[in-house]
C-alpha positions, 0 to 999 in steps of 0.5 A: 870100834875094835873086834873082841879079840882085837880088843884083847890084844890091845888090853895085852900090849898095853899090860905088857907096856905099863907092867901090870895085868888090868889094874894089878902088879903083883903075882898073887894079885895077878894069879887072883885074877886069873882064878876069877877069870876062870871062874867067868870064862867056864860057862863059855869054855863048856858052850864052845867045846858043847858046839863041837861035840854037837857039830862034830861029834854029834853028841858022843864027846864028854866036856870035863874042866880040871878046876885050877890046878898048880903046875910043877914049876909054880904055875897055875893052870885050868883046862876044860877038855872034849873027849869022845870014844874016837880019840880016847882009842886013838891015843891022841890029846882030847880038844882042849881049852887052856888058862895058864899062867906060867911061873914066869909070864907077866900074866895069863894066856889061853891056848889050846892042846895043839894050838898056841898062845892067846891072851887071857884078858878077862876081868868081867863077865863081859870080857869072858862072854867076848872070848866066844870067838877065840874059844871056838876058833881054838876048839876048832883049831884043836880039831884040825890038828888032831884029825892032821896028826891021827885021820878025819876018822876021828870025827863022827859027822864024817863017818857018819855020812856017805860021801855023796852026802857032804854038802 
């Protein structure tokens, strides 16, 4: 039995083989897709990204989605985003969680401000739910690097506690 995100390559490779994104071919049925997978993956994106506000922003962050956006190029784009007090002064990128589909990919990816590309494989409410993990790993991802480009300051939990208090 396959891991979700192993499952999720696999479902990616297969696309890439056979020339089709789950059962569709053309670019509008594609980009009909990922607006549905959108649709599914927002109630998990928002608790992935409300997990990191709790966890390490001890609640000061704002989770805010774009809704489907079309980029310059003729891409279509989502992006549900974690901002809070400390990094909008600093000036760097908020955690994010991104769905793109770029004018000329074979199908979707998710990715995150800092982190690259990871198949967008959702088609059912399931597919959305067994992203979880990615999710999380990505909003986790995000995090590390922008405490790496900016300073741990960044994030509440730490400042928050003495240094004889870390576990």
């Amino acid at each position: 039995m396959c891991t979700p995100m192993n499952e999720a390559l696999l479902r990616h490779f297969r696309d890439l083989r056979d020339g089709n994104h789950g059962r569709a071919v053309t670019r509008e049925d594609k980009e009909r897709l990922f607006f549905t997978a959108v649709e599914l993956l927002d109630p998990v994106a928002r608790t992935a990204l409300h997990e990191a506000n709790t966890d390490l922003l001890l609640g000061t962050g704002e989770v805010v989605a774009s809704g489907i956006t079309r980029s310059q190029e003729g891409g279509v784009n989502a992006m549900w985003s974690l901002t809070w007090p400390e990094q909008r002064a600093s000036g760097v990128q908020p955690i994010a969680i991104v769905g793109h589909y770029g004018r000329d990919f074979h199908h979707p990816h998710l990715r995150g401000n800092t982190v690259g590309d990871w198949p967008l494989n959702v088609f059912d409410a399931a597919d959305a739910t067994a992203q979880l993990d990615t999710l999380r790993v990505i909003a986790s991802a995000d995090a590390h690097n922008l405490v790496f480009q900016e300073s741990y300051r960044l994030i509440p939990a730490i400042t928050a506690e003495a240094p004889d208090q870390a576990p």
